[in-house]
N, C-alpha and C positions, 0 to 999 in steps of 0.2 A: 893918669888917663882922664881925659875929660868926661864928663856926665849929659849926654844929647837925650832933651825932651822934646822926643815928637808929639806934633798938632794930635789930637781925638777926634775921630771924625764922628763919633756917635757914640748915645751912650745908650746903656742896658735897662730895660724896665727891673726894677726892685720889687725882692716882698718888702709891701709895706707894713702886713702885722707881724713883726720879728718873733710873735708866739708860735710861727709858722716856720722859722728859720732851719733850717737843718743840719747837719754837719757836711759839708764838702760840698755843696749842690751845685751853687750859684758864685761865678768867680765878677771881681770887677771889673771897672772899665779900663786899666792897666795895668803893662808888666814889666819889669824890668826882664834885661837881658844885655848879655855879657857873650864873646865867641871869643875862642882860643885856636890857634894854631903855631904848631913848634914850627921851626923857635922863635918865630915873633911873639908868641906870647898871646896875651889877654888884651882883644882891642875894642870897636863900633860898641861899647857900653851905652846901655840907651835907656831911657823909658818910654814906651810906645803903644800903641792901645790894643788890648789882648786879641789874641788872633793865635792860629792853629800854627805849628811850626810848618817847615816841607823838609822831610828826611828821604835820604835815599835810603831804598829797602836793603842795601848794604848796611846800613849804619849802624857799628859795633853796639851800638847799644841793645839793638834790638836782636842780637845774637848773644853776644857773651854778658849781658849785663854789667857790663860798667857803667855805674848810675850810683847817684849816692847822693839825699837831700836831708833835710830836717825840720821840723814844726814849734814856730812860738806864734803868739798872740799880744795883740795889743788889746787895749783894753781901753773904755769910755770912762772917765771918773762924772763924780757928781755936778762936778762946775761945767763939764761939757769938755774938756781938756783931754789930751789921750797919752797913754804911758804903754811903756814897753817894760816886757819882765825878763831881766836879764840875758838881752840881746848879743853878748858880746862873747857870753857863756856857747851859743847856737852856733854863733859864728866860728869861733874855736872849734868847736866838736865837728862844725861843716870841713875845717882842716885837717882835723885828724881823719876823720872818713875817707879824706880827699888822698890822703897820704897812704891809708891802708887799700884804697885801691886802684893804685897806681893812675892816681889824676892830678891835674897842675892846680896847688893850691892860690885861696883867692887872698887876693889883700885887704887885709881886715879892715883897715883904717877905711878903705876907700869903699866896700861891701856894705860898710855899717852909713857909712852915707848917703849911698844908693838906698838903700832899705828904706831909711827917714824921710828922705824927698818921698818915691811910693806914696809912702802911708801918710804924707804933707796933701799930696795930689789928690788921692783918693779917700782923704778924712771924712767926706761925708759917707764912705760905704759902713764907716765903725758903729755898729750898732748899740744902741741907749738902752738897752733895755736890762734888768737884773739877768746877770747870768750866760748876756751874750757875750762874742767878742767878735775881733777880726783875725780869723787865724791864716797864719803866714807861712808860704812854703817855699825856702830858698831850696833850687831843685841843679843838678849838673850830672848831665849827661854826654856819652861818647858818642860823637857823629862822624866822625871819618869812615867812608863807607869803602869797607875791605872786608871781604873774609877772611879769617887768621885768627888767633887766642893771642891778642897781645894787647898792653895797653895803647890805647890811641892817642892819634896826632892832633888832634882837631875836639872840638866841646863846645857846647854851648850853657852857660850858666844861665839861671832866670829867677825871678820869684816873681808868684802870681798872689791873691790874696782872695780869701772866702768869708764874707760875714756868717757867724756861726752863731747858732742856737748850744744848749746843753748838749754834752754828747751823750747823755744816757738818755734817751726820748722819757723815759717815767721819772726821770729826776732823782733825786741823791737818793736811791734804792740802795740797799744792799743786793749784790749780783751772785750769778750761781755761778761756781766756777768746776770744770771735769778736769780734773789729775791725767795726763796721757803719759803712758811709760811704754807706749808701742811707737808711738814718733819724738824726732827731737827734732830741735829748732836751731841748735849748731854745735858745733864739736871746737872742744880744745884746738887751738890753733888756727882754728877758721874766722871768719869775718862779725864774729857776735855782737862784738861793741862795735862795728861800723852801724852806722844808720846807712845801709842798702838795702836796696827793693829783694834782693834774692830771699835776705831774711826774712823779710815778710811770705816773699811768693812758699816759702818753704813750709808754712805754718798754715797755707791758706785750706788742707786738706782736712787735716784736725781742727781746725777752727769749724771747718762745714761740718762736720759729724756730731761734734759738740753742739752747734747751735738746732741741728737738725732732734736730738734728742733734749730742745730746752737750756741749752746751758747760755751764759751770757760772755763766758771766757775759757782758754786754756791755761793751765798752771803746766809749764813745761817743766820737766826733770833733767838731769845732767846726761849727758850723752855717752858717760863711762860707766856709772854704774846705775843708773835709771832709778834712783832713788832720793838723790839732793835735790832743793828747789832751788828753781833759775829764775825764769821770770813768768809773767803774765801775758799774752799774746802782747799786746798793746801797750803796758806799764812795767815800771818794777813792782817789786811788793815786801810787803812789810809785817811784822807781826808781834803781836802783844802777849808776849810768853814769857810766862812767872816772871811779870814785872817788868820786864825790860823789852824795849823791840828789836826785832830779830830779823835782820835782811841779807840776802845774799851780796856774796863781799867781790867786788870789780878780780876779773882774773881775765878778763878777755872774752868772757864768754857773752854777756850781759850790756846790756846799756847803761854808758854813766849817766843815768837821766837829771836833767838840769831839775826838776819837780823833786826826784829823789834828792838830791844837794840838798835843796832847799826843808824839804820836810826834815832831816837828819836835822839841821840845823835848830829849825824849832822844838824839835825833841829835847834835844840839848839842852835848851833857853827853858823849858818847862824842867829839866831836873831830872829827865828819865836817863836810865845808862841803856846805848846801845851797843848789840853785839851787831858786828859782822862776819857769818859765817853761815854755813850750809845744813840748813836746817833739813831735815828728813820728812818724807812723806806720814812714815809711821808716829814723828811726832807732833804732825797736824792732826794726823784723825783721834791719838790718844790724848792728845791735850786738848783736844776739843771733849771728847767724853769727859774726862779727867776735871779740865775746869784750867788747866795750865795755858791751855790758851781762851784768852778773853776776847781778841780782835784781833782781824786784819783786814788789810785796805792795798791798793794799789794806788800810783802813783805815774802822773803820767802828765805831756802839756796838755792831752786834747782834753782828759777827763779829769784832771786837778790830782782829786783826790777820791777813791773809789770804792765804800765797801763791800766787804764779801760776805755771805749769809750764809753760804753754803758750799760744800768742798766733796765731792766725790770723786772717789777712786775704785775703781773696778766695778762692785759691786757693792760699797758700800758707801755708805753717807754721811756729814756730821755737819751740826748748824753750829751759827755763832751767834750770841747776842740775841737768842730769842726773836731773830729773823729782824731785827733792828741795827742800827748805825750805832757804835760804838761811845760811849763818851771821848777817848781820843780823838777817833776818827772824824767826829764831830766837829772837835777842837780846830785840830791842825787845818779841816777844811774851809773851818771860820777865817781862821788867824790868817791864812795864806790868801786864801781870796780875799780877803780884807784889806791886806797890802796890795794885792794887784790892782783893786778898785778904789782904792783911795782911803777906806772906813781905820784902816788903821798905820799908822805912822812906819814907815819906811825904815828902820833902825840899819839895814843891811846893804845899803848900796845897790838894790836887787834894781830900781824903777829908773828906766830911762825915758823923761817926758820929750812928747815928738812940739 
């Protein structure tokens, strides 16, 4: 399939103080995009200057929710140069998504080249600043516009791109996090490791009650016996218990997160053993008294690396780390952003330079 770069007729006024930047606010001056229809297939691929789609208010997506996208970043290094972190990793997981909800997967080879021009075109939106990046949203949604519960005929694929500030606005805090065992965020057999919009829209009720009484995240429990840890609204998560880190282990429920990969990996390179397995509620809040647990962090592309200070459940509470960032957490947050921005040497094939 050929790659059509349409003329920009204009471009977008910029924050120029990037200490202003935000998470999601402000998109660039292009986008790519891609349309499918059975069974011709995936055609007019293009990059073209952003603009609002036109959907008919038929269009399945906007009823049954079939939609399913994912987020990485590129990143400015020191010399003015810009790299991608494990791009190829995204684009894979955009396939499997594609496949668990019944959508035409894209061609990688040809996806990952589209991406690179983008962010070729649009190099000057990548912000310089410590800490920023450009965060990248390959997005694919159903537009054949029918009513009916069925996968569709027709799609349109795109990625648009967001120069982004920190996503924690107060910076590498430790965050508060509320335990929910009255809602869950997906059940065995259902779409958990898809990266689709439902899982989110599903989360979005307990996420507002939590942040309504102060909290900065929810820690979801298992959806059978409301007591195993799954994930973090936003990340996975991890934990530093008696000695070893302790995450929950891929079964379908969970997102394989490409940051999770990668921090497991580092664990490893430092000497720690991990367990994967389903840790209990009961043995966060007693190993936080206890002293058996010393840390834990989430893990995620928008927010790297995330600690947690505090962990409530019901009606009770327990800190970590004396309301302080971990020595691990520390670590691993160094070591990784360090590879992504250049400070420290690549060992892992993770950096794809644009």
């Amino acid at each position: 399939m050929e790659l059509q770069i349409l003329p920009l007729t204009g471009q977008k006024p910029r924050v120029t103080d990037e200490s202003k930047l935000v998470f999601g606010k402000q998109f660039t001056d292009r986008m790519f995009i891609m349309e499918f229809d059975r069974p011709k297939g995936w055609h007019s691929a293009r990059i073209a200057p952003y603009a609002p789609f036109s959907l008919d208010p038929a269009a399945l997506v906007l009823h049954y929710a079939q939609e399913i996208f994912e987020g990485l970043k590129a990143f400015r290094r020191p010399d003015g140069s810009i790299a991608l972190f494990r791009p190829m990793d995204n684009i894979q997981r955009f396939n499997r998504s594609a496949r668990r909800m019944c959508m035409p997967e894209v061609d990688e080879a040809f996806f990952f080249k589209a991406l690179k021009e983008l962010i070729r075109l649009e190099a000057d939106w990548v912000p310089h600043s410590e800490g920023t990046s450009l965060y990248i949203r390959p997005t694919m949604i159903a537009t054949e516009p029918v009513l009916g519960v069925k996968p569709a005929d027709q799609y349109f694929c795109y990625i648009i791109l967001s120069p982004v500030g920190a996503y924690y606005k107060g910076g590498l805090n430790p965050v508060k996090i509320w335990i929910s065992d009255e809602y869950i965020r997906v059940a065995p057999g259902g779409t958990g490791e898809a990266k689709t919009g439902g899982n989110y829209a599903a989360s979005l009720y307990a996420s507002t009650e939590a942040g309504a009484q102060g909290y900065d995240q929810v820690l979801w429990l298992d959806a059978v016996h409301r007591k195993y840890v799954e994930e973090v609204g936003s990340m996975n998560i991890c934990f530093l218990y008696d000695g070893k880190v302790v995450t929950s282990p891929l079964k379908g429920t969970i997102l394989d997160g490409i940051t999770r990969r990668s921090i497991l990996t580092l664990i490893r390179e430092m000497g720690l053993e991990i367990e994967e397995r389903a840790l209990s509620v009961d043995e966060i809040l007693e190993g936080a008294e206890n002293g058996r647990l010393q840390e834990a962090f989430g893990t995620g592309t928008a927010a790297v690396v995330s600690p947690v200070g505090q962990f409530t459940y019901r009606n009770r509470t327990v800190s970590l780390s004396n309301g302080r960032i971990g020595e691990l957490t520390q670590k691993l947050y160094d070591t990784l952003t360090g590879i992504q921005y250049g400070r420290i040497p690549d060992s892992h094939g993770w950096i794809e330079m644009i």
